[in-house]
C-alpha positions in Angstrom: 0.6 -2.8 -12.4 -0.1 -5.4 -15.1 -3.6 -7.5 -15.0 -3.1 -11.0 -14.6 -5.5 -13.7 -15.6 -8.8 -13.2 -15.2 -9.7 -13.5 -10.9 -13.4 -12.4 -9.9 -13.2 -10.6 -6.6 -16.4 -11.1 -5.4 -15.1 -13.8 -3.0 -12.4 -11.2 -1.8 -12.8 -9.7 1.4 -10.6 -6.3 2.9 -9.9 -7.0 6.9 -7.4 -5.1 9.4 -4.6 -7.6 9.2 -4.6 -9.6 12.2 -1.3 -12.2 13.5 -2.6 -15.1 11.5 -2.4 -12.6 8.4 1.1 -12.8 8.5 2.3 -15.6 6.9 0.5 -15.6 4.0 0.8 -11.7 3.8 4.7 -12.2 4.1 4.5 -14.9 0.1 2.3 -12.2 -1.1 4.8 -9.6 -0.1 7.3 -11.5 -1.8 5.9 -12.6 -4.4 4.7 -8.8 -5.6 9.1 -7.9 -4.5 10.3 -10.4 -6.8 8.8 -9.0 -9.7 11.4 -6.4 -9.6 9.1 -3.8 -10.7 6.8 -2.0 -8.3 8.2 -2.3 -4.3 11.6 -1.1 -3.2 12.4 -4.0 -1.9 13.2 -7.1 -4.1 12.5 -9.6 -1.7 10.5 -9.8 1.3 12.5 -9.2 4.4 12.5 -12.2 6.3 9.1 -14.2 8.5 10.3 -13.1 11.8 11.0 -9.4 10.4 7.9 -9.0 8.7 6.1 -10.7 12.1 7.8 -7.9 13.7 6.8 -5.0 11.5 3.0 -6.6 11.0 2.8 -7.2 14.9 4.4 -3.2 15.2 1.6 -1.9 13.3 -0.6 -3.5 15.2 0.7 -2.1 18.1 0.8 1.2 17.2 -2.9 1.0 15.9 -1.3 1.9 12.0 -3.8 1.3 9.2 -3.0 -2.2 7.8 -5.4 -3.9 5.6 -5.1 -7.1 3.6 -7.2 -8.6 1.0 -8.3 -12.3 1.9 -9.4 -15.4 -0.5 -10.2 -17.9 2.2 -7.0 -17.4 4.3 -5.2 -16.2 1.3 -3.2 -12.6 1.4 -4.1 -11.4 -2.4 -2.9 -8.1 -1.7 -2.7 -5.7 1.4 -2.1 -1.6 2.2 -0.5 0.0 4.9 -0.5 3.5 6.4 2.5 3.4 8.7 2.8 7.1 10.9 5.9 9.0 11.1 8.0 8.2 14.5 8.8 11.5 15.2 6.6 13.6 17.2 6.8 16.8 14.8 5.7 14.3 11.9 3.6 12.2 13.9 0.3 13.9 11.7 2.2 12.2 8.5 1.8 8.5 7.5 3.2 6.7 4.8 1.3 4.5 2.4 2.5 1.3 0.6 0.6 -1.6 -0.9 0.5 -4.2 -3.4 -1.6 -6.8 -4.9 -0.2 -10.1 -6.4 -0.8 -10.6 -10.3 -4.0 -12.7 -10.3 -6.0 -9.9 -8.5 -5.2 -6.9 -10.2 -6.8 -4.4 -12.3 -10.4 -5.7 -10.9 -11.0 -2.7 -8.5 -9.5 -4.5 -5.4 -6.6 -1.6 -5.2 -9.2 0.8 -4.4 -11.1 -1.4 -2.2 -7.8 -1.5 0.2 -6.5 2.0 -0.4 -10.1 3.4 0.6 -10.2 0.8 3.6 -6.9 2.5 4.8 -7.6 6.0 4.2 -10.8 5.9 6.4 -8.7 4.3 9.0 -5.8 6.5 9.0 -8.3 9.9 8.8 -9.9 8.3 11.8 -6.5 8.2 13.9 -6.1 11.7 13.2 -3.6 11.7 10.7 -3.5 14.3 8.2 -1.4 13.8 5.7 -0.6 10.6 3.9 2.1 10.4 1.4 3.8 8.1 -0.8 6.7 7.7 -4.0 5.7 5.4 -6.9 7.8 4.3 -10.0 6.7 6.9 -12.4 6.0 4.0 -15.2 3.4 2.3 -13.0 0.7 4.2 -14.8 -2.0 2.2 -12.9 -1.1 2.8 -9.4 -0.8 6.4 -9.9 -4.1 6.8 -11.7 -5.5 5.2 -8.3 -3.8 7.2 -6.1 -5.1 10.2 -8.1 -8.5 8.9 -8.2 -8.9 8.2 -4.7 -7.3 12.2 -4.1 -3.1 12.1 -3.8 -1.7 14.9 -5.6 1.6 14.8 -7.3 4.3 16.8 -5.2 7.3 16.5 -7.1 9.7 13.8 -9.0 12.4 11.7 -7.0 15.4 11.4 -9.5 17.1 8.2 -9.4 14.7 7.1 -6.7 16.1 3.3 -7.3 18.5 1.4 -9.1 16.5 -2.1 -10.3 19.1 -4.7 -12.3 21.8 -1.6 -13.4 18.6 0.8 -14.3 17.7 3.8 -12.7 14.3 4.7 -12.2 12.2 7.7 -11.1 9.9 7.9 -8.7 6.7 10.6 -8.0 6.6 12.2 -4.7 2.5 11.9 -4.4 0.5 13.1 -1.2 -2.9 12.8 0.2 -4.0 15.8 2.8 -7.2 15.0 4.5 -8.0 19.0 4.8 -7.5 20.2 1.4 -8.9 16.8 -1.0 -12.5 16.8 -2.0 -12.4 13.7 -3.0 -11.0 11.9 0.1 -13.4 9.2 1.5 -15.8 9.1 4.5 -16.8 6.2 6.9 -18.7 3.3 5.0 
């Protein structure tokens, strides 16, 4: 992820995402999709789609934190468990943070926040595929403990281009790394 302009993050607080959230979590959403560069989507599904996924996690008591200037979604990360019963230990993780905010430590701030929550719902295993030129995001992910587990050829097709993608995963049992409660 490129840094944007300069943003101090002192003023930036990390909250469970609550229904208010959503609005201004669905323009950052977009706004990090149209970049065309780190999400599979390129454009956020539509408000009452989102609504329905945000108020789903909710629901389902999934790790889902945003990043918050004022009432402003700067960036968010979500832990989202398998469906399945046989992979209901497994969660997977996806995040972003819109350009202003990055590269000033907020990425961990959010991935750590989720972590704790997702070790403390008792799953075990958190995984995740990122474009393997976003050189930030997976020096974060293995910083905060994700291993790399293999490559995922072709992963997606961006404006004619290929582009491959690192299978990456976190497991709660076997990282010495991995966080404890703050």
């Amino acid at each position: 992820m490129e840094t944007g302009p300069l943003s101090d993050t002192s003023n930036v607080s990390v909250r469970p995402i609550a229904p208010g959230h959503i609005d201004s979590f669905h323009r950052a959403l977009d706004s990090v999709a149209r970049e065309r560069k780190y999400l599979t989507m390129l454009e956020a599904t539509p408000l009452p789609e989102t609504r329905d996924f945000v108020m789903g996690m909710i629901e389902k008591g999934n790790p889902q934190f945003v990043a918050m200037v004022g009432e402003k979604v700067v960036g968010w990360c979500d832990i989202r468990r398998h469906f399945f019963p046989s992979h209901a230990h497994r969660g997977s993780l996806g995040m972003g943070i819109i350009p202003a905010y990055r590269g000033r430590g907020l990425g961990r701030r959010l991935i750590e926040a989720a972590l704790i929550a997702a070790r403390e719902s008792n799953i075990v295993r958190v995984e995740l595929n990122v474009y393997e030129d976003n050189t930030r995001a997976i020096a974060l992910y293995e910083k905060v403990g994700f291993m790399r587990e293999g490559i995922v050829r072709r992963a997606a097709c961006i404006d004619g281009q290929f582009i491959d993608a690192i299978s990456m995963a976190l497991l709660f049992d076997e990282s010495s790394r991995v966080l404890t409660a703050q």
